[in-house]
Each structure stands twice: as structure tokens, then as C-alpha cells.
C-alpha positions as CSV (number, residue, x, y, z in Angstrom):
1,X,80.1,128.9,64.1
2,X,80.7,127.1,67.4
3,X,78.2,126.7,70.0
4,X,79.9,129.4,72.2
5,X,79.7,132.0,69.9
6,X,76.3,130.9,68.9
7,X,75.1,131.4,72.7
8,X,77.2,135.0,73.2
9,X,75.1,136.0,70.3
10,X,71.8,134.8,71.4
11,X,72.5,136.4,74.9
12,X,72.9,139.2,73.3
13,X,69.2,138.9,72.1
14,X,68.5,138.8,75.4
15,X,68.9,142.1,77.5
16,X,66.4,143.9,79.0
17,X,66.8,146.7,75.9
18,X,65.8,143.8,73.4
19,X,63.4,142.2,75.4
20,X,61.8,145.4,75.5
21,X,61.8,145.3,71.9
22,X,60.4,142.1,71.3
23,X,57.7,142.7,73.3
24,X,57.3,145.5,71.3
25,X,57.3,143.4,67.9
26,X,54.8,141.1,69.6
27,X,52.4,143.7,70.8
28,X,52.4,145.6,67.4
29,X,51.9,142.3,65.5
30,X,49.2,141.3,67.6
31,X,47.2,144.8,67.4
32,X,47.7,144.5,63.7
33,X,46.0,141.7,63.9
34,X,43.5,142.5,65.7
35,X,42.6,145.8,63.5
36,X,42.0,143.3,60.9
37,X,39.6,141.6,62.8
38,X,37.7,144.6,63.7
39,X,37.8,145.9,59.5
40,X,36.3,142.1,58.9
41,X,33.3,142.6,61.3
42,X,32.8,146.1,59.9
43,X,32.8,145.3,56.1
44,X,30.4,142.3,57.0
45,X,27.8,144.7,58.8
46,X,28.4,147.5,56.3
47,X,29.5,145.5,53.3
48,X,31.6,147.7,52.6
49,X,34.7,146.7,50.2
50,X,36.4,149.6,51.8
51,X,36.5,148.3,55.2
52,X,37.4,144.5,53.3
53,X,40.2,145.8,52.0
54,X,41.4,147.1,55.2
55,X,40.7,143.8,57.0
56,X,43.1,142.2,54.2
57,X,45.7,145.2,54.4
58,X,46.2,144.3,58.5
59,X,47.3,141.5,58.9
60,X,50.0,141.7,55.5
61,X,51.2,144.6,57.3
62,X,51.6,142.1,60.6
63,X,53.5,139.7,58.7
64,X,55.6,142.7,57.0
65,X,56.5,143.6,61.0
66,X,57.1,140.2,61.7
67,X,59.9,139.6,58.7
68,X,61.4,143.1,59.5
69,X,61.4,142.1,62.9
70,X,63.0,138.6,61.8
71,X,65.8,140.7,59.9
72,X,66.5,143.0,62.7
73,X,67.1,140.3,65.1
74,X,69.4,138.1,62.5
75,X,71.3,141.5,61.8
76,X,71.6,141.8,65.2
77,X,73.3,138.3,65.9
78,X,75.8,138.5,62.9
79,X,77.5,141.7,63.9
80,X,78.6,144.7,62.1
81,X,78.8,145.1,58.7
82,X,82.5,145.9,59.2
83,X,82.9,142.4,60.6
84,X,81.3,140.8,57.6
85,X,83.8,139.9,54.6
86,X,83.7,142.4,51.7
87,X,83.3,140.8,48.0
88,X,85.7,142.3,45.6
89,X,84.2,142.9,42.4
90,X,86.3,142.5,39.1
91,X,86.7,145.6,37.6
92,X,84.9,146.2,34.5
93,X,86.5,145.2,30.8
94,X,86.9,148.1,28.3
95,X,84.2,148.7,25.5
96,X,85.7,147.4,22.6
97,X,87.0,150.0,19.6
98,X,84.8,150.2,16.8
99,X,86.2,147.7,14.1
100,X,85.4,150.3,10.7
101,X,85.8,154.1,11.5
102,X,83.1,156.3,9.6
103,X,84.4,158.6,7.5
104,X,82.7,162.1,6.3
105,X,82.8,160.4,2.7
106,X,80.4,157.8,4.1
107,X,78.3,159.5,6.6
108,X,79.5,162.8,8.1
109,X,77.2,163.1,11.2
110,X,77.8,160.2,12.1
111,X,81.7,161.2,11.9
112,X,81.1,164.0,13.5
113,X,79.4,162.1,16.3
114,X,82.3,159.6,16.8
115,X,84.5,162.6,17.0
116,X,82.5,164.4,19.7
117,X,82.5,161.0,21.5
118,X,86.4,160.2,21.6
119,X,86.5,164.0,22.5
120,X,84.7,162.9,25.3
121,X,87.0,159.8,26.0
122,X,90.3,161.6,25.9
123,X,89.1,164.2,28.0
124,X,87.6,161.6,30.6
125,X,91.1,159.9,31.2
């Protein structure tokens, strides 16, 4: 990546629209945050485990935002997922054949089973 595409993409982090969106992130971290705070003060004047686990809950869900937020932006800056190179997966390698067929001699449901099942092959393809 060269340093001109590296500033067109940051630029594009950048507009008004996305600035209004950051401020967003920053504001909603920030209140997260500060409902923590408020759920400490209360479980330590109520002691209330209730109101501690809420103080603990806050601020994880801040740094959830945060890394969301994080994402968003990077997704942002690399483009489309059309752009992006598409990985070709190797197509799957055939089950092998069972080695010793079962005869009804030998075991007949389970003959019968195999049966059924390259019923169900043949009719597949």
C-alpha cells in the first residue's frame, strides 16, 4: 500500500458523515462508562451484587463499542468485499468405497442399510 492510497483512504475517514459518527462512538463509549461509575457508587451504598455486576457489565460493553467501532472503521478503509481477493477452496476428495461389502449371509441389516445408502448415492448424482 503506498502512501497515496493510504491518505485517500484515511480521508475518507474523514467527512463530515464519519465525523459525525465518531463522535458518536466516542460519546456512547464515554456514557458507558460513566453508567459504570454510577452502578459502582450504588452497589457501594446499597451493597448490592446486583448493581456490582452492572458496574462490571458497563464498561465491557464500552470496550465491546470500542472494538466494533475499531472494525467498522478498518472495514471502512479496505473497501468492498468485492474488491478484496476471493480464496478458492479445493474441492472436497470423495469418501472412500468400503473395502469388504456386507453380505445378507453375514449380516443382513446391515446389507440392507448399505443398499438403502448407495440407493441414496446413485440417486444423488
Amino acid at each position: 500500500m503506498n502512501e497515496d492510497s493510504y491518505r485517500e483512504d484515511m480521508r475518507r475517514l474523514l467527512t463530515p458523515r464519519w465525523l459525525a459518527w465518531h463522535a458518536f462512538a466516542v460519546i456512547a463509549a464515554l456514557v458507558m462508562v460513566r453508567l459504570g461509575l454510577w452502578q459502582w457508587h450504588r452497589s457501594e451504598a446499597t451493597h448490592s451484587a446486583q448493581n456490582l455486576g452492572y458496574a462490571l457489565q458497563w464498561p465491557a460493553f464500552a470496550i465491546f463499542a470500542i472494538v466494533v467501532w475499531f472494525r467498522v472503521c478498518r472495514d471502512a478503509v479496505k473497501g468492498p468485499p468485492e474488491a478484496r481477493p476471493v480464496r478458492v477452496r479445493s474441492p472436497r476428495p470423495e469418501p472412500a468405497a468400503a473395502v469388504v461389502p456386507v453380505t445378507d449371509e453375514e449380516d443382513p441389516e446391515l446389507a440392507a442399510y448399505n443398499r438403502y445408502l448407495a440407493r441414496l448415492h446413485e440417486d444423488q448424482q
